[in-house]
BAKE-907496 format. One record per residue (C-alpha): x, y, z. Coordinates in steps of 0.2 Angstrom, whole numbers, plus 5000, padded with zeros to 4 digits. Layout:
N
X_Y_Z
...
# end
This chain:
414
5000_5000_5000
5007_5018_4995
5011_5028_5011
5006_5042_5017
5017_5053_5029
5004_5066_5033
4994_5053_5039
5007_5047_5049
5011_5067_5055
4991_5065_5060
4994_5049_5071
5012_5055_5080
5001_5072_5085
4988_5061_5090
4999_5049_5102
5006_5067_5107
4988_5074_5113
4985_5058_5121
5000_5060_5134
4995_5077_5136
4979_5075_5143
4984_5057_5150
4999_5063_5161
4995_5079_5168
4984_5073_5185
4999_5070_5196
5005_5087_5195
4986_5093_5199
4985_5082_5214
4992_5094_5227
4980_5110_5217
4964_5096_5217
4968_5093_5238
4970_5112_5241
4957_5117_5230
4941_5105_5233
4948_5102_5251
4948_5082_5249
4961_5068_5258
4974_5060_5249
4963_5045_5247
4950_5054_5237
4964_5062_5230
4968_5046_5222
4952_5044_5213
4958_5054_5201
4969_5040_5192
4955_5025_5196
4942_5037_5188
4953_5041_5172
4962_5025_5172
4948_5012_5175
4940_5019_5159
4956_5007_5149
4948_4992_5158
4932_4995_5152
4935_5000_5135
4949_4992_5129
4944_4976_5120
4927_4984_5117
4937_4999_5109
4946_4983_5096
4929_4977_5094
4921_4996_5089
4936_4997_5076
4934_4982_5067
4917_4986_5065
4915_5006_5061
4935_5006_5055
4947_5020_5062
4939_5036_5056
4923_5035_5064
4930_5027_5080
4945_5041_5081
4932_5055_5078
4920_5047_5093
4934_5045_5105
4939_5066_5103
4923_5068_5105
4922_5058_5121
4938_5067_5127
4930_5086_5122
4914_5082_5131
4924_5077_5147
4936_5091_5147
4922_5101_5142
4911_5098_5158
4924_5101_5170
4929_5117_5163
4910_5125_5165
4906_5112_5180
4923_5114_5193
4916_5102_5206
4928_5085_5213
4912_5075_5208
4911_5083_5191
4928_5080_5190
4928_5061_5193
4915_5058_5178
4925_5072_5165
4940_5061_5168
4932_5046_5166
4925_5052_5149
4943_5058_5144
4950_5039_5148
4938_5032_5138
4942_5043_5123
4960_5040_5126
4956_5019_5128
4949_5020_5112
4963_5029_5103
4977_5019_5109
4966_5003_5101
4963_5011_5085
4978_5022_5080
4993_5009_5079
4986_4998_5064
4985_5015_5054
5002_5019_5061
5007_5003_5052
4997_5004_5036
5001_5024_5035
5019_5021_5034
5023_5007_5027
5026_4989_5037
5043_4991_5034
5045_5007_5044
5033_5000_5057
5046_4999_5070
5053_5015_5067
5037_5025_5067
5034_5016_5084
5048_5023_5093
5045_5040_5085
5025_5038_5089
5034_5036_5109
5045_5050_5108
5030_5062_5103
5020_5053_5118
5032_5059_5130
5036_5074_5123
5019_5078_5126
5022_5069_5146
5037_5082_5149
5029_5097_5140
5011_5097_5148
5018_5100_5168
5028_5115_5161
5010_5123_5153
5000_5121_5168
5015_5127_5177
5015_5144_5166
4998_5145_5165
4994_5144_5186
5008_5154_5191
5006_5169_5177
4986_5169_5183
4989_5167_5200
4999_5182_5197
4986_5191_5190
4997_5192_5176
4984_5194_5161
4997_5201_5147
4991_5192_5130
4975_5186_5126
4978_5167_5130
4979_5171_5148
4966_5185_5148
4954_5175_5141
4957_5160_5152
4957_5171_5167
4940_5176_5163
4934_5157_5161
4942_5149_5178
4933_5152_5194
4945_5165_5205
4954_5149_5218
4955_5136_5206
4966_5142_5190
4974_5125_5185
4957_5124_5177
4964_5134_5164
4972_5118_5157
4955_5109_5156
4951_5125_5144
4967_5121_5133
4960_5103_5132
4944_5107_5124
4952_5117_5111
4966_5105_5107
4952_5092_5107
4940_5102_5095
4955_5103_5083
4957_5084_5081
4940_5082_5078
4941_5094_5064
4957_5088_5056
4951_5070_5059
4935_5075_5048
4945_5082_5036
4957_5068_5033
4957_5054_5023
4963_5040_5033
4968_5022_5024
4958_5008_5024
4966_4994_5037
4965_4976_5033
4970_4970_5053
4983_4957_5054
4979_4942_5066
4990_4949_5079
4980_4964_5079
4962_4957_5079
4954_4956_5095
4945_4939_5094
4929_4931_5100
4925_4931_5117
4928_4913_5115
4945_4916_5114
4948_4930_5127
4938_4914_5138
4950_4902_5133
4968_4914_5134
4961_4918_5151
4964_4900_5156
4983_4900_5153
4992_4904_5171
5002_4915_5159
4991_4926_5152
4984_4929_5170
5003_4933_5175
5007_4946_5161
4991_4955_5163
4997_4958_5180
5014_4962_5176
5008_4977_5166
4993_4980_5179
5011_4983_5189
5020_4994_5179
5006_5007_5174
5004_5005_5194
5022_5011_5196
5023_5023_5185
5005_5031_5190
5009_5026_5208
5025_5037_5207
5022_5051_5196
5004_5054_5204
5011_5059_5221
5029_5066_5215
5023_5083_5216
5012_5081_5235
5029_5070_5243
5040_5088_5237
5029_5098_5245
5026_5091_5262
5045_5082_5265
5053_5098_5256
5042_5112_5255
5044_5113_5238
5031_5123_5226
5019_5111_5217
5016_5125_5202
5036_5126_5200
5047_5113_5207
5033_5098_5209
5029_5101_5190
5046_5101_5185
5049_5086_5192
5034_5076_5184
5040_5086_5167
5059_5078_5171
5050_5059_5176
5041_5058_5160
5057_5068_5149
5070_5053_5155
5056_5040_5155
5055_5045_5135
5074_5048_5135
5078_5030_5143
5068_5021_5129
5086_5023_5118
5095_5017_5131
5085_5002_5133
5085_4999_5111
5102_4999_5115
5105_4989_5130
5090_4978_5118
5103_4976_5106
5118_4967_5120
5109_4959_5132
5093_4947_5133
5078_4957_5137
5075_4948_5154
5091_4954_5160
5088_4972_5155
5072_4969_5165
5081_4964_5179
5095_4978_5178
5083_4991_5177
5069_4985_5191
5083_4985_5204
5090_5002_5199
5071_5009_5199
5070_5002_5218
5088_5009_5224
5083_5023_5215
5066_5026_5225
5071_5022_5240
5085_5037_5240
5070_5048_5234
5059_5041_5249
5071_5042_5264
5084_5057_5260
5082_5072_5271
5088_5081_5257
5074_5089_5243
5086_5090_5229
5092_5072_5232
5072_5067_5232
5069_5076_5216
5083_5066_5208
5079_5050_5213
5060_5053_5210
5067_5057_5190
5080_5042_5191
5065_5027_5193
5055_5037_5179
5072_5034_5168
5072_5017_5176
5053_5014_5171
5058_5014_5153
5060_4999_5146
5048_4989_5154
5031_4992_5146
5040_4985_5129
5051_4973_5136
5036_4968_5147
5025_4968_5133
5036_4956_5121
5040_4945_5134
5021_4942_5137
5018_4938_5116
5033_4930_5114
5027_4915_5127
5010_4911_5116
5011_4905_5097
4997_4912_5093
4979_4923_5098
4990_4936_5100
4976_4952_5097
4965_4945_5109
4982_4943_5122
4987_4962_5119
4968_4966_5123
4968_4959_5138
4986_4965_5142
4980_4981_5138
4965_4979_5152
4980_4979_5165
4982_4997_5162
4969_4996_5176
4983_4996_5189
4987_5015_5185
4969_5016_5193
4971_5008_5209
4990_5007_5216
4988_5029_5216
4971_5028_5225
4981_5014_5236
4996_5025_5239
4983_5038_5242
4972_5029_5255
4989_5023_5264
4994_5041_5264
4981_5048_5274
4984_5034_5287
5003_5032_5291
5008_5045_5280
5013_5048_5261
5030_5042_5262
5026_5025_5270
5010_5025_5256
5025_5026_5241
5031_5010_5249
5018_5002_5240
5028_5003_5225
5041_4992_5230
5025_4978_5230
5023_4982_5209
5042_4983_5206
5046_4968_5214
5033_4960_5204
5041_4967_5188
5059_4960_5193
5050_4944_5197
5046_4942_5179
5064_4943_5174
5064_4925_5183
5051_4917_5178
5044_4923_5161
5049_4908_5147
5048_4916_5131
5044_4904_5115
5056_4917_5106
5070_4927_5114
5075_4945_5109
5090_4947_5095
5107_4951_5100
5122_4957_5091
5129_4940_5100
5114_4927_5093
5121_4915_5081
5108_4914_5064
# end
């Protein structure tokens, strides 16, 4: 099939507007405590609500696009995601709040189903793996740039600093003690462009490959009696947990340990997480290329918990804000390496497989509202301990997963 590299421009911005509006609740947590005076636990419904929306909708989202095809199924789920950002910007209740980000989840579900197949047809099968890594380095672009916006946007309003029209108009939107809602603003418009350059686009058509259809519930039934199926989905369920579970609270942990500002260092800490997380992802291709990809797993889980534990038991801010950063780089390779492992160790069914693996992006819904609720009982640095549970169940797969085919080295003999 001929490509098409707008196309492919179209989906890189896409995977660019899903990280923006997926990554920015941790550093609203300490603005969403302050602001709608809730605990850290209901604080922490936040990520469940957003994040339990992958669980619903993510074999239903395969199901939507093999049926209505990407177009209209991409062109639902911006509208899904303008509606949600939508309501809370007009409606600035916590309650309100929970439902707009559940509508934004499902939205963003959706997208992440129907977007890689055109991915692959839009630029070419041969380039698929290329275009991949690029499609990651626009998602976390989008993770490091969206912190440092709210971050202008709050402290310039909170300032009464109305100088250009963007932040004169948004002052006039946002109720007077909650100006991070500003962002919500930028949301909606960012979201009504989609659906406009969507509808004016003419996607390909997609003929699905077998490892990208989601089969019939008879399968899903079936997969869900291997033990390793089961053990996978919980190994992503516990990296989206670590990396949710981390970057949620990075920001609140700042501020009460080290007094630092959530609108300046807290989101330029979440900005760095996501930054080396994205940055780490070159390391690990080339670490991919050396060693076997449990052993990378392995190296990079211990370094994650060394790494979080200086962050959770120095005295000293800096020192915290560092090693917060360092398991964000640390995180990096284990959603792919986590990921192949899991298809590697069946022969086949593999679409239904990555829809259920997908599901376990649930954990980025409860280990936050976990650390949360443990927070407000014995405090937020014993609740972060939580994490340690989740990494060491990703460095116990680096033992026990038994992959039918093992990653490629420079060292593996033809």
């Amino acid at each position: 099939m001929k490509k098409n590299y707008l196309i492919v421009v179209l989906i890189l911005f896409i995977f660019f507007v899903i990280s923006f509006l997926t990554n920015i609740i941790g550093p609203l947590i300490p603005e969403v405590i302050k602001g709608f005076s809730v605990s850290k636990g209901m604080a922490g419904l936040l990520n469940f609500s957003f994040f339990i929306a992958y669980g619903v909708m993510s074999i239903p989202a395969g199901i939507l696009t093999e049926k209505y095809k990407e177009k209209k199924v991409i062109l639902g789920a911006f509208v899904l995601a303008t509606l949600g950002a939508l309501l809370f910007s007009v409606f600035s209740s916590f309650p309100v709040y929970l439902i707009s980000l559940f509508l934004i989840g499902l939205g963003m579900a959706i997208l992440q189903v129907a977007i890689n197949p055109l991915l692959r047809v839009s630029g070419g099968e041969e380039h698929f793996a290329f275009t991949s890594v690029l499609a990651q380095l626009f998602f976390g672009g989008a993770s490091f740039l969206s912190p440092l916006l709210y971050s202008y946007l709050v402290t310039n309003l909170s300032a009464g600093n109305t100088s250009n029209a963007l932040l004169a108009t948004l002052d006039s939107l946002v109720p007077e003690n909650l100006k991070w809602v500003s962002i919500y603003w930028i949301f909606v418009f960012v979201a009504l462009v989609m659906i406009i350059i969507v509808m004016l686009s003419k996607l390909p058509k997609v003929e699905l490959k077998e490892d990208e259809k989601v089969g019939s519930l008879g399968t899903i039934k079936e997969l869900l009696k291997n033990k390793y199926v089961i053990l996978f989905f919980f190994g992503i369920f516990a990296y989206v947990g670590t990396e949710q579970g981390v970057a949620s609270w990075i920001s609140k942990f700042l501020a009460d340990y080290h007094g630092m500002n959530p609108e300046v260092e807290g989101a330029k800490a979440i900005s760095w997480f996501w930054g080396l997380l994205t940055i780490g992802c070159f390391l690990g291709l080339g670490l991919l290329k050396l060693l076997d990809s449990k052993i990378v797993l392995r190296i990079f889980s211990v370094a994650a918990m060394v790494s979080l534990a200086i962050a959770l038991t120095t005295g000293n801010g800096m020192i915290a804000f560092y090693g917060f950063i360092g398991v964000g780089f640390f995180a990096s390779v284990m959603w792919s390496v986590i990921f192949s492992l899991a298809l590697n160790s069946l022969k086949d069914n593999h679409g239904a497989f990555s829809g259920i693996l997908c599901s376990g992006i649930i954990g980025g819904a409860i280990v936050p509202l976990i650390v949360g609720v443990l927070g407000d009982a014995i405090g937020l640095r014993a609740g972060m301990m939580f994490v340690f549970i989740t990494l060491g169940y990703i460095l116990s797969i680096s033992f026990w997963a038994k992959p039918l085919i093992k990653n490629k080295t420079i060292f593996t003999r033809d």
